[in-house]
N, C-alpha and C positions, 0 to 999 in steps of 0.2 A: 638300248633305244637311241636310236643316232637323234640328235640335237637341233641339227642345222642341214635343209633339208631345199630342194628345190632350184640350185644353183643353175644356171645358164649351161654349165658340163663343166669337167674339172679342167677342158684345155682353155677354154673362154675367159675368165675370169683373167689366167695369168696373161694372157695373149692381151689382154685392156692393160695391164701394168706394164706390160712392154711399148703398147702405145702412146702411152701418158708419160710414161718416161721420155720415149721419142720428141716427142710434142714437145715438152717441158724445154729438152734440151737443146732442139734446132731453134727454137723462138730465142731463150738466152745468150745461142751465137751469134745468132741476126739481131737482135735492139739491144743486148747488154752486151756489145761488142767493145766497150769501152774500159771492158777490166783488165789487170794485167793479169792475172792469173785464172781462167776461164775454166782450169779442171777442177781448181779446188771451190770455183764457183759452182760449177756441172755437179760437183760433190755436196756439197752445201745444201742447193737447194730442191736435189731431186730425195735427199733424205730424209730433210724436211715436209717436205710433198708426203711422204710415205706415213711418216711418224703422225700428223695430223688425221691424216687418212685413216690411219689404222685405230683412232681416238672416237672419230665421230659415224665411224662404219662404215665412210664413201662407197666402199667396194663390196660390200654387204647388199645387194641387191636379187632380188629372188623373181622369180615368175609373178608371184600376187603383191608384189613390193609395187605400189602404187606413183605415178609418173610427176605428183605433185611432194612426195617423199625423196624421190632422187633428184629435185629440183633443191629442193628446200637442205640437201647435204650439201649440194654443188656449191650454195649459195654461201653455209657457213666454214664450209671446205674453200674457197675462195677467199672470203674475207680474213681468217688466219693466215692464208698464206701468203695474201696482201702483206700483212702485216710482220712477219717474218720477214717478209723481200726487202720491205723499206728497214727494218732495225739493221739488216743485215749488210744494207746498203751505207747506211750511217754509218756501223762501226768497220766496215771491210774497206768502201773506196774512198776516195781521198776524192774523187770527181762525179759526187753523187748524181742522180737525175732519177729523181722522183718519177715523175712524165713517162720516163724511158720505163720507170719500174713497174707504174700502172697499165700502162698498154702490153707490157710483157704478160702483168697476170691477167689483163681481160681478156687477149686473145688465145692464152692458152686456156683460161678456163671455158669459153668459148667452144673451140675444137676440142675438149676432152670430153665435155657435156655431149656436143653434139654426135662427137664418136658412141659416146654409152649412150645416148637417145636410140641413134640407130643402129644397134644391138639389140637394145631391148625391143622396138619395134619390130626389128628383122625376125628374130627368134618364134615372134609373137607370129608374123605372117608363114614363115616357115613352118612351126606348129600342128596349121590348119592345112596350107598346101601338102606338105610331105609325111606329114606324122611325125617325122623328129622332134628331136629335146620334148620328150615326152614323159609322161610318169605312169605307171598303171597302177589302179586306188581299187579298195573295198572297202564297202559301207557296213558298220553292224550297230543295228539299235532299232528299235520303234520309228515305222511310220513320219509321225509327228515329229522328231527328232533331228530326222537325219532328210528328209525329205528337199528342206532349202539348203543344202548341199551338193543333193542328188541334182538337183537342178540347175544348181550352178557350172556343175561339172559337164553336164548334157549342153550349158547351151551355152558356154563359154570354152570353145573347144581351142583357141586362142592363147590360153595358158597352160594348156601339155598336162592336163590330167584325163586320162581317159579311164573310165568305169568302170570293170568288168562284170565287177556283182554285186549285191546287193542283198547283206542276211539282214531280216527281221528278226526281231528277239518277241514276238508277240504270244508264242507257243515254245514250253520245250526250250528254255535259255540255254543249259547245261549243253546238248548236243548242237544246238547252232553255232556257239561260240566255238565249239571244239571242229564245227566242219566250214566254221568263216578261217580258223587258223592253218586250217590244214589244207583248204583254198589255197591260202596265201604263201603257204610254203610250196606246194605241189606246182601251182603255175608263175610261181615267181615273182609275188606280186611287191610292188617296192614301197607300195604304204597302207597304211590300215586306219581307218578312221572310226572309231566310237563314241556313241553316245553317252556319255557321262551317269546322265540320269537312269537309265535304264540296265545299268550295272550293279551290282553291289560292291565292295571295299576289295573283297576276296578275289571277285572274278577280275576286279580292275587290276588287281596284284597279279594274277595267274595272265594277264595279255603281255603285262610288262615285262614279265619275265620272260614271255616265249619272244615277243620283240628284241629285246638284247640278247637271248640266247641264237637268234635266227638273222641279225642281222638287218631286221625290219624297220622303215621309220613308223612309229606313232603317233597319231595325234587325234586327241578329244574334243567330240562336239559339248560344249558345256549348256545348257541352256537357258532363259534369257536372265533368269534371276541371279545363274552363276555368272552369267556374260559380265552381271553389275556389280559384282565382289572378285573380279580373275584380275585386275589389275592391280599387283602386288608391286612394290619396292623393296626390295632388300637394301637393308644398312646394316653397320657394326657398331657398336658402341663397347670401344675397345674391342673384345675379341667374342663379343656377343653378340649373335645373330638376329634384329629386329626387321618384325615382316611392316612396313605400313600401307592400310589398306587400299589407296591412294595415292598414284603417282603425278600428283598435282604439275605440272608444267611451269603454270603462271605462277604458282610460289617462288620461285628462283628469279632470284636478283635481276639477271641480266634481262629475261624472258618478262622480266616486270616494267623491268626499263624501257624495252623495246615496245610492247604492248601501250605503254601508257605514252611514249613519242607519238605511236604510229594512229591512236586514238586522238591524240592535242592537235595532231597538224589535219587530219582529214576533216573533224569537227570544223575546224576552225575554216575550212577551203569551204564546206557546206554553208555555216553560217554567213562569213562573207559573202561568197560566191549565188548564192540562192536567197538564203531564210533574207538579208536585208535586202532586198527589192520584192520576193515574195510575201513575206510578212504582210505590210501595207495592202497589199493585192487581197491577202485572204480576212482580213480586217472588213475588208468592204464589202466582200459577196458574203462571208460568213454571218455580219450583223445585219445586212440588208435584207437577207431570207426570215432569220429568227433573233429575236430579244434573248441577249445574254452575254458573256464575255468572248472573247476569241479563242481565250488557250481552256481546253480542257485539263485542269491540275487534278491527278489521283494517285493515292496512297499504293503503293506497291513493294513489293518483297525483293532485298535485292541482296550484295552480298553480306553473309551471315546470316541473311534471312533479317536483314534490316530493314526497316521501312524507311521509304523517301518521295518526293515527291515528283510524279511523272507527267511533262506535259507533253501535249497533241492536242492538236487545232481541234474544236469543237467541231466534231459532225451530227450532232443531235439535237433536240429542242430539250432545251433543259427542264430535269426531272431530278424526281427524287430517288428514284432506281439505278441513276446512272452508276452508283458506286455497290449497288448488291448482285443488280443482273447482268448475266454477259449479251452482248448484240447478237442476234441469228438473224438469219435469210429473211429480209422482207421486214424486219424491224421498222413498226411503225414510229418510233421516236428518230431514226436519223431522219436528215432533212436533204432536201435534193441535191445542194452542195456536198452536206456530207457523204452523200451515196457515190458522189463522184471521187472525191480526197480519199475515201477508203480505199475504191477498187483502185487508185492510184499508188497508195499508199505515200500518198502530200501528210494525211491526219499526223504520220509518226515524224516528220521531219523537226518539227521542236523538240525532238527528244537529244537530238545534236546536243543540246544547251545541257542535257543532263549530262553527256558525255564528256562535255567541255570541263563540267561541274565535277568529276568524277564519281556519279551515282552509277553512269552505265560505260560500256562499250561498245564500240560499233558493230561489234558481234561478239555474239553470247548467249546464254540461255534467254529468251522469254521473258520479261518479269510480268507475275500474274497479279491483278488488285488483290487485296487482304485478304476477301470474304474468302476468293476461291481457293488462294493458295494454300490460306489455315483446312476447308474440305479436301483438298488432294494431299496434301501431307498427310492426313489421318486414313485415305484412300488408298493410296497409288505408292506401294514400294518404290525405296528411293531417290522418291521424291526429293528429298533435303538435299538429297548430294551433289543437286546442280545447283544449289548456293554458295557453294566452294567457292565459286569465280561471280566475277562483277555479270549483270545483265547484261543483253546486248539489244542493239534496236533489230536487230539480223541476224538470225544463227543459220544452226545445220540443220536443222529438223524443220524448221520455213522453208530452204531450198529444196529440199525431200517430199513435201507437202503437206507438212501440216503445222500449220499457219491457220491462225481464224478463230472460230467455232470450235470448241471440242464435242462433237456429236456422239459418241464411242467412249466407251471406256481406252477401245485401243488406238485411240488419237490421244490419248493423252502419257498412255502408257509407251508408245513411240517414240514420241518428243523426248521424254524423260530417256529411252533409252540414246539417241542419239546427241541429246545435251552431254548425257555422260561422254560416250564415244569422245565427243569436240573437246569436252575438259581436259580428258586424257591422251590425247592426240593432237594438241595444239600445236601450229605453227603459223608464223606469221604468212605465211604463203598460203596458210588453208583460209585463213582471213581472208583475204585479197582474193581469193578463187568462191567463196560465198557470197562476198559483196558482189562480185558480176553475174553468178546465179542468181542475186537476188533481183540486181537490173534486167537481167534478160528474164526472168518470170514477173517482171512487172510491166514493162512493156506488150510481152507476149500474150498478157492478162493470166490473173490467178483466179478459178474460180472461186475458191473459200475467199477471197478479199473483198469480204461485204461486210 
């Protein structure tokens, strides 16, 4: 069962390493013109380039490898080799230039991005016009299983998988399976995709085998409950194999550091920038409508599942429900200002001070008040495991749509699955691309934000 699957073609890839090489090395003849010895420079740094690369997967890019993914290498694929230029500069020239060194890596990393941007776009349009760089898939499982695959496939013809068939396993598993593989060997098909769940141990054993006996790539639709246990870490402890069930991100030192900068300086741009001249503003119309304080303070679940204290501007005439019932459509207790601050979503803007505080983050899971969170934990499969990480005032499953009211059991079971998603697919670049979802769906208006 081949591994690594999906590549741009086998001549593309190296054809970008010849590129980037190029790049590299006509940029340090023209601005680091000032070393004496320029091959053993040209050696230096283009090996370095490679060795980093080869560390953080730069070149590891696939058809479904997403645009803010190959941003987010580029970005720490640059900043290493910043880093390298300048040590290298220290202890190699005797006529350093910093200056010289920085504009060197911005404008190669620059044109090497923008060279793999349009690659990747090019392939993606070529695709659709020509049918190239293509893949041919079959589908085997139940209906329900394999269905938001099938559809993906059909309408996302952009990414080079095209269909061909499609076995149910609903009747008769034994002979489907045996005439989905015999499909796939006969018309040459180059992937095979299965539904996990609708397998047993045995027959998952007997695919895998005809896949590496045939040459075939695999891959299993798992479904949504395995979705929320498939992200594995392997470690060794000494020469002992340990699986952990979670690939925490934000637990990692640097990923801590950066996360908790990039939370101190944005707070701090909002509270200045906004909350002191706003504030005062909402003091006046918020006590002028209703009797009561300005900041709504409520107990919330945050990380470890600890309680803290979450404020947002009053938008309700205070009540004794406010801390058990959640607000719906037409909530007779917000007050007209409040109706307004909600669908703007002004109400969450003191939550800055919690982030300043380090109770939350500017994106993150949700934090839900006590009553409800203790009912969905006891509800709603893993639930707890978006307490991993700090709250956020913004996450991923607000920009997706669902934000608000949990009307559904499967509004709330969503969230939970894309909070996990965020946890385990953190980058600080996915931060920064939710915060402007979250601006453009609040300007745009969100309907749930009542």
């Amino acid at each position: 069962m081949k591994t690594k699957t999906g590549r741009y073609s086998g001549y593309i890839q190296p054809f970008t390493y010849l590129i980037d090489l190029a790049i590299i090395n006509v940029l340090a003849i023209y601005i680091m013109s000032f070393h004496a010895n320029e091959i053993y420079y040209s050696i230096f740094i283009s090996f370095a380039w490679f060795v980093i690369a080869a560390n953080i997967s730069f070149y590891e890019v696939y058809r479904y490898t997403k645009v803010i993914s190959i941003i987010n290498r580029a970005l720490k694929q640059g900043i290493l080799f910043t880093l390298f230029c300048l040590a290298l500069e220290y202890f190699y020239s005797e006529t350093s230039n910093q200056k010289a060194v920085t504009l060197f890596v911005v404008l190669a990393l620059f044109l090497i991005l923008a060279v793999k941007l349009f690659i990747y776009y090019f392939l993606r349009k070529f695709r659709v016009l020509f049918g190239g760089n293509s893949r041919t898939v079959v589908l085997l499982g139940n209906n329900t299983n394999i269905n938001p695959l099938k559809n993906f496939f059909t309408e996302n013809p952009d990414y080079g998988y095209k269909l061909i068939k499609v076995f149910t396993l609903k009747d008769h598993k034994k002979e489907r399976i045996a005439e989905c593989l015999n499909f796939a060997l006969e018309k040459k098909i180059d992937e095979i995709y299965c539904a996990m769940e609708d397998l047993t141990d045995s027959q998952t054993n007997d695919i895998i085998n005809f896949a590496d006996n045939n040459l075939k790539t695999l891959k299993f639709i798992p479904s949504e409950k395995q979705i929320f246990t498939r992200s594995v870490k392997f470690e060794y402890y000494d020469y002992i194999p340990v699986i952990s069930l979670r690939n925490i991100l934000q637990d990692e030192t640097l990923n801590k550091i950066i996360k908790r900068a990039f939370d101190i300086v944005f707070s701090s741009i909002v509270i200045i920038g906004i909350l002191s001249w706003l504030t005062p503003i909402m003091a006046l119309v918020i006590k002028w409508e209703s009797k009561g304080p300005l900041f709504f303070i409520q107990k919330r679940n945050g990380l470890n599942y600890k309680e803290f204290d979450c404020y947002k501007f009053r938008s309700m005439k205070v009540n004794d429900k406010a801390d058990l019932d959640l607000s719906s459509k037409n909530d007779i207790r917000i007050t007209k200002v409040g109706k307004f601050i909600r669908s703007t979503s002004i109400d969450e803007l003191p939550q800055f001070f919690n982030v300043l505080l380090g109770d939350m983050s500017v994106v993150g899971p949700r934090p839900h008040m006590v009553s409800v969170a203790n009912l969905y934990a006891l509800k709603v499969d893993k639930f707890m495991a978006r307490h991993f990480i700090k709250p956020g005032i913004t996450g991923l499953a607000q920009t997706k749509g669902f934000r608000g009211e949990v009307e559904t059991d499967e509004d709330i079971i969503n969230r939970v699955k894309y909070d996990i998603f965020y946890m385990e697919n953190w980058s600080i670049l996915l931060d920064i691309k939710i915060i402007f979802n979250t601006i453009f769906n609040t300007l745009k208006g969100d309907e749930k934000a009542y």
